[in-house]
C-alpha positions in Angstrom: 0.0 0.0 0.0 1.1 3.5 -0.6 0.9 6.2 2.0 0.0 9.9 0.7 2.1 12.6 2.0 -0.1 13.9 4.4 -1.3 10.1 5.8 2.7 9.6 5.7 3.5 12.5 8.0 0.7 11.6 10.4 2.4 8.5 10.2 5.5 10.2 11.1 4.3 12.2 14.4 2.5 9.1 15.8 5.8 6.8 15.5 7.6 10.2 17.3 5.0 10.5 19.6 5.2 6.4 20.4 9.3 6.7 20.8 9.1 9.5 23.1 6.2 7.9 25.4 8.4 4.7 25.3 11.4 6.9 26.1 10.0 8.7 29.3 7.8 5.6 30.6 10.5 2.8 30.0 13.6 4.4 29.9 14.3 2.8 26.0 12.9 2.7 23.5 12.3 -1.2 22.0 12.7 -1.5 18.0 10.4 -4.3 17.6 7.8 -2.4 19.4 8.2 0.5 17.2 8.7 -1.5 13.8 5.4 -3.2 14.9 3.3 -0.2 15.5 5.1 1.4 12.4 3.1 -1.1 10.2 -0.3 0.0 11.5 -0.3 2.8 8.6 1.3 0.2 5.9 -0.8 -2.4 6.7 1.9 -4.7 6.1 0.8 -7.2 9.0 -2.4 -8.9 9.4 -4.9 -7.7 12.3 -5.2 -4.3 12.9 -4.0 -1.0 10.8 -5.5 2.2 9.8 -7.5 0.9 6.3 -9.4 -2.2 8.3 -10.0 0.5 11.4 -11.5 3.0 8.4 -13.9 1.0 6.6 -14.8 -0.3 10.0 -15.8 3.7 11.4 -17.6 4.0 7.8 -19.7 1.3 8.2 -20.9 3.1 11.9 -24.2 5.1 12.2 -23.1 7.6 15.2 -20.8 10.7 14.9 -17.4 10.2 14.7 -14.9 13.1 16.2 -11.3 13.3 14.9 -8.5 14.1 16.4 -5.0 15.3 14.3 -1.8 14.3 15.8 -0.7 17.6 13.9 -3.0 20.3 16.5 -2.9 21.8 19.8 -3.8 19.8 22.4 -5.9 23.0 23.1 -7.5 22.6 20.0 -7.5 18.8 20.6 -10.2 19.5 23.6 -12.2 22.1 21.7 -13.3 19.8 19.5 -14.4 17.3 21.6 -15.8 19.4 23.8 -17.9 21.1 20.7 -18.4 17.6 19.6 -20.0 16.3 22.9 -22.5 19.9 23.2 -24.2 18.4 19.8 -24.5 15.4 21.5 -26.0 16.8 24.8 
């Protein structure tokens, strides 16, 4: 499968975001781990990655609220919280 440039960068921060959690929670960071979770995005392994997860959430009848790897984490809670008022 081929990534597009902006699926690719998301790809990108979420593997950064994974080594530094790893980093500060473990101490190390372990390869395997990160090759593993590297492949979500490919969807070189079988199981789970980001096209099964997709046509799953497009097959679902409620809202769905997104959240970019690339925002705030201000902006992050905005839009859930706008998200849960149209639910209210």
């Amino acid at each position: 499968m081929i990534i597009s440039g902006c699926r690719r960068r998301l790809a990108e921060i979420r593997i950064e975001r994974l080594r530094r959690r790893e980093q500060e929670q473990w101490g190390y960071i372990d390869p395997a781990f990160i090759e593993w979770s590297a492949q979500y995005d490919e969807g070189r392994l079988p199981g789970r990655g980001r096209d099964k997860h997709e046509r799953w959430l497009a097959q679902r009848n409620v809202p769905i609220v997104r959240i970019d790897g690339e925002v705030s984490l201000e902006h992050s809670c905005a839009t859930v919280l706008a998200a849960m008022k149209t639910l209210a």
